[in-house]
N, C-alpha and C positions, 0 to 999 in steps of 0.2 A: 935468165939473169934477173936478179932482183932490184927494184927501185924504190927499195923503202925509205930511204935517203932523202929524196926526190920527193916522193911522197908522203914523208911528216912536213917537208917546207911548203908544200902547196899549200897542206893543212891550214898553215897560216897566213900565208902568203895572199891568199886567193881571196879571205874576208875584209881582206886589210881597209877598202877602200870604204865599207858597210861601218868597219870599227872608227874611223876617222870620222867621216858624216855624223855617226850618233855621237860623238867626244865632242863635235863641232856645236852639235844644234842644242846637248846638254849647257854648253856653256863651259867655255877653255877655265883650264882651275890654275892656279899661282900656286905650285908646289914649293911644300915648305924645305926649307935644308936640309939634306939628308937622305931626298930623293931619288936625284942619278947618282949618288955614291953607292944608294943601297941596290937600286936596280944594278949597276954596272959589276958590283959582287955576283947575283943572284944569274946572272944571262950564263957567264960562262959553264954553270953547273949546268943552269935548263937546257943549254943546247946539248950539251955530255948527256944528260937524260933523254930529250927524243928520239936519239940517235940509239942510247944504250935500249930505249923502249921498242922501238921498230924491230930490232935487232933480238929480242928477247923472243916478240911475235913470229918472227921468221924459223928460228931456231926450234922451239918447243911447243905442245898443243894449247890453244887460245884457251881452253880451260883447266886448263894447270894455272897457265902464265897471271892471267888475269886475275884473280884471286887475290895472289901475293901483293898486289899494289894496298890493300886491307893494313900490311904491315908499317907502312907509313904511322899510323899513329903510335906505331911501337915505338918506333923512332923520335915521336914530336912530344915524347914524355921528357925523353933529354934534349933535343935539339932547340927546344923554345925556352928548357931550364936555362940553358946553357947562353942563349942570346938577348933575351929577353928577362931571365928568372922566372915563367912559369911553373911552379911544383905538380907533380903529381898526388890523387885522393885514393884512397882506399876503391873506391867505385872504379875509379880509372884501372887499377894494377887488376880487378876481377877483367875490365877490358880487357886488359894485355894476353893474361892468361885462355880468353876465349878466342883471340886470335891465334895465339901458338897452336891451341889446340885445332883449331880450322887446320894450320898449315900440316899440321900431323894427317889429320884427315883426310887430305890431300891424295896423301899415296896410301890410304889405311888397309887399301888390297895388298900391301906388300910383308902387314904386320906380323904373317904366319912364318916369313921367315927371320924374325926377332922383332923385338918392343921396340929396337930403336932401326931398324929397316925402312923404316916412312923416311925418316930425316934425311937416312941416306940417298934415297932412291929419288929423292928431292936432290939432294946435291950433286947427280951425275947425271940432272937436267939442265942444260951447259944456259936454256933459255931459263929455268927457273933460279936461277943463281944471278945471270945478267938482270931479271926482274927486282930479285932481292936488292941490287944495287939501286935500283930505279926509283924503290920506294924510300929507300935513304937517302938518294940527291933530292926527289919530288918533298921531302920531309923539311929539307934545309929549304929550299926555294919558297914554300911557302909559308914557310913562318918568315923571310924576308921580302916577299907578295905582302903579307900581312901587313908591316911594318910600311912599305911602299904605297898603299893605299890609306891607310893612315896618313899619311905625308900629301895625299893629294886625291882622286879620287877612282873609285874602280875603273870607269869607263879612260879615262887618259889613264891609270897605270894600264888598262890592258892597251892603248892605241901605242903607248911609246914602249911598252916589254914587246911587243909583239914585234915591232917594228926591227929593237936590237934583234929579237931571234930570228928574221929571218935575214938581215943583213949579216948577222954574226955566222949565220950556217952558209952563206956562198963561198967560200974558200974551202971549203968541206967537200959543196958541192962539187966545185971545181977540180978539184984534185981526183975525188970517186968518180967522175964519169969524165976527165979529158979527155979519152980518147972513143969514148962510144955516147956523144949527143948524139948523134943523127938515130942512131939504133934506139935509142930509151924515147926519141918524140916519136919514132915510128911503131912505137908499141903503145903509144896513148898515156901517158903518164897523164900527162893534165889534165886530158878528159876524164879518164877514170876518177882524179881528185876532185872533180867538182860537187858531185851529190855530197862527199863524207864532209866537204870542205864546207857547205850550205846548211849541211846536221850542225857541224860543229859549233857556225856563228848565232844557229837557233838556239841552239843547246845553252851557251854562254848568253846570251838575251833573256832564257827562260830564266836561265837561273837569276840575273840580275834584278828581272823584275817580281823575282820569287823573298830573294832578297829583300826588296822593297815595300813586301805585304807581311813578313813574315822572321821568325829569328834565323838566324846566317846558320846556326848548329843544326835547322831543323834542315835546312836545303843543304849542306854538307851530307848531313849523314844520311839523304835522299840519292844522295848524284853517288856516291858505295853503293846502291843498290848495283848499278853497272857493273859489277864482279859476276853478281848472280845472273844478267841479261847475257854475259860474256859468255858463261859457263852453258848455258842452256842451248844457244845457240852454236854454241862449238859442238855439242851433239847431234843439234837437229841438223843444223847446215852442213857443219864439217865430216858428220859420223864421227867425231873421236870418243874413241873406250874410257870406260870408268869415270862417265859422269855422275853416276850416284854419286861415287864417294868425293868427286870434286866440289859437286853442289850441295853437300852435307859442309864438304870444308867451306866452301863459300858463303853457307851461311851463319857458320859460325863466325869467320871472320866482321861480316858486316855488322852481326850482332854484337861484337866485342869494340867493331868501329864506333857504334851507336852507342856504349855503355861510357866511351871514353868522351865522345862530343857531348854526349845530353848531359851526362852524370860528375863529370869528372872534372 
């Protein structure tokens, strides 16, 4: 039985106390209006997303699946026109078109039995389709992330989002394992969440204080490298087939991600 549920909430659950201390000892910030309105939009998508994200992993190979989150910025061409009025540049639409074609290459062993056979063979991967959702919710949320840290500062928007996501995911929880806690702690859920739960709070620290030496586009379009890490080791560790052509598509996407943050 699966506890992916379980274990996206540890994910956050578990740093929580690491993210409060640094939000404390940075110095409590006076967020401006606009704040918990914009957070309290933004949470019910993110939770719809970790959930639809687990759930995508579980379903189809980690190097198919991972990739597709690349397509986010397909998405944040209109999703920030749309909320904020950002436009799209000529630079950006050559992005676009070098992540489609990542996602084509994806399945490009399938292209012998027709031109548009990839697209398909993509879309009767029930995990590749759920991912495709993931990077349209993850598209909205962060261009309202955005906005919400503007309003007040990274380190308190991540101590008080983090907090909605996992208070907002226990009723979730509650319902998917009412009748089997005893069986899910006897298989170590927690413990298993702790190493990725300890990556994860590094991970978010590096980045911050990457942030803080450097431009936000440069360490954005660093942390998409994580598609190509995904993909690589879905072959070495998992054994999954047709990693050429995943890690061809994979780095096309990253390359089309990076044409749209640096350039666009």
């Amino acid at each position: 039985r699966e506890n992916s549920l379980l274990f996206s909430w540890l994910i956050f659950a578990l740093p929580l106390p690491v993210v409060y201390a640094a939000d404390y000892l940075h110095g409590l910030p006076r967020p401006a209006p606009g704040f918990y309105g914009t957070l309290l939009t933004a949470l019910p998508l993110e939770i719809l997303a970790q959930i639809l994200y687990m759930q995508a992993l579980r379903l189809s190979p980690l190097s198919l699946v991972a990739p597709l989150l690349s397509l986010s910025p397909v998405f944040m061409l209109i999703i920030p026109f749309l909320l904020i009025g950002e436009t799209i540049s000529l630079v950006a639409g050559t992005g676009v078109l070098l992540i489609a074609s990542g996602a084509y290459v994806l399945n490009a062993g399938a292209v012998k039995r027709g031109l548009l056979e990839p697209f398909k063979a993509l879309l009767r991967e029930k995990g590749a389709v759920v991912m495709c959702m993931v990077a349209l919710l993850f598209s909205i949320t962060a261009t309202l992330s955005k906005k919400a840290i503007m309003l007040s500062s990274p380190l308190h928007y991540m101590a008080v989002y983090w907090t909605g996501i996992v208070v907002g995911m226990v009723p979730v929880l509650l319902f998917a394992y009412r009748r089997t806690w005893r069986e899910t702690l006897r298989e170590g859920a927690l413990k298993k969440a702790v190493i990725p739960a300890l990556l994860f709070v590094i991970a978010v620290f590096a980045a911050a204080y990457a942030m803080s030496i450097t431009k936000v586009t440069y360490v954005t379009t660093v942390k998409r490298l994580s598609a190509l890490f995904s993909t690589v080791l879905g072959g070495a560790v998992l054994k999954e087939e047709s990693i050429r052509e995943r890690l061809a598509g994979g780095m096309l996407m990253v390359i089309g991600f990076a044409f749209i943050v640096l350039f666009g």
